[in-house]
C-alpha positions in Angstrom: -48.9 -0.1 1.6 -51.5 1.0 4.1 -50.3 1.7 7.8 -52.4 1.3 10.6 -52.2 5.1 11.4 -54.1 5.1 7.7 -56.5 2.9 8.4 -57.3 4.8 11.5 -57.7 8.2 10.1 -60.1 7.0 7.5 -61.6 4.4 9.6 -64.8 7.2 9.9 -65.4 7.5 6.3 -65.2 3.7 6.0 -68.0 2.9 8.8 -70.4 5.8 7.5 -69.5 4.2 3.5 -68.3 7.9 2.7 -65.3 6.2 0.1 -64.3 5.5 -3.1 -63.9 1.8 -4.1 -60.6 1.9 -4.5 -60.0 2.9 -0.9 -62.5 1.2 0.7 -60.7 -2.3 -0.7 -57.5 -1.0 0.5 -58.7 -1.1 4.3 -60.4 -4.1 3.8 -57.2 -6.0 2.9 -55.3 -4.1 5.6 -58.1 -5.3 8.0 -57.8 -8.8 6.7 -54.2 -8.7 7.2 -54.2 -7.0 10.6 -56.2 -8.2 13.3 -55.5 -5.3 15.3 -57.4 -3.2 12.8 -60.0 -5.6 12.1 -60.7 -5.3 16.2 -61.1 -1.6 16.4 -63.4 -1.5 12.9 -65.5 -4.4 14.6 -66.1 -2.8 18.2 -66.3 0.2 16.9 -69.3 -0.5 14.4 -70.8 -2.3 17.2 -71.0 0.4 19.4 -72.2 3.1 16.6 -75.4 0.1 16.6 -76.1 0.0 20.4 -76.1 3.9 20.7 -78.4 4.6 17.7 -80.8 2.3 19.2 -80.5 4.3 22.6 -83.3 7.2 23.4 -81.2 10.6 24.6 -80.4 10.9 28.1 -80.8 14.7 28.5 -78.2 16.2 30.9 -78.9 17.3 34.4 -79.0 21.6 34.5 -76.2 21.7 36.7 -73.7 19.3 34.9 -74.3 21.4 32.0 -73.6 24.4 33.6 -70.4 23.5 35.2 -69.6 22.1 31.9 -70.4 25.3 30.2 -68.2 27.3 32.5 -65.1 24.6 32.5 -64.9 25.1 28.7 -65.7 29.1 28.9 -62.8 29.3 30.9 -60.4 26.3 28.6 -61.6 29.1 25.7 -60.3 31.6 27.1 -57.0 30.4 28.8 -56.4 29.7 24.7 -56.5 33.5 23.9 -54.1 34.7 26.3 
């Protein structure tokens, strides 16, 4: 039986129709069965379609920068 921790970790694959059949039936009975599920694969399709329809918004110089620097510095807290 498909868990909902399942479905979510091949919820991806699902929305970009990266799966086999077989799979791909098994989360859509889980889905019809758990409306839960069904939620987060609906919203989250949705909101794949409103952003591909959306032009880039490029960053601004300086939030890139301190953004740079924030994970320059999470890097190398890791290799301490």
């Amino acid at each position: 039986m498909l868990t909902c921790k399942d479905f979510l970790s091949e919820l991806s694959d699902y929305l970009d129709e990266n799966l086999d059949a077989e799979i791909r039936a098994k989360l859509e009975k889980h889905m019809t069965e758990c409306p839960n599920c069904w939620v987060i694969a609906d919203t989250t399709r949705k909101t794949i379609k409103i952003y591909k329809g959306m032009d880039p918004y490029p960053i601004p110089s300086d939030v890139e920068a301190r953004l740079m620097k924030a994970l320059e510095r999470k890097i190398a807290a890791r290799g301490k």
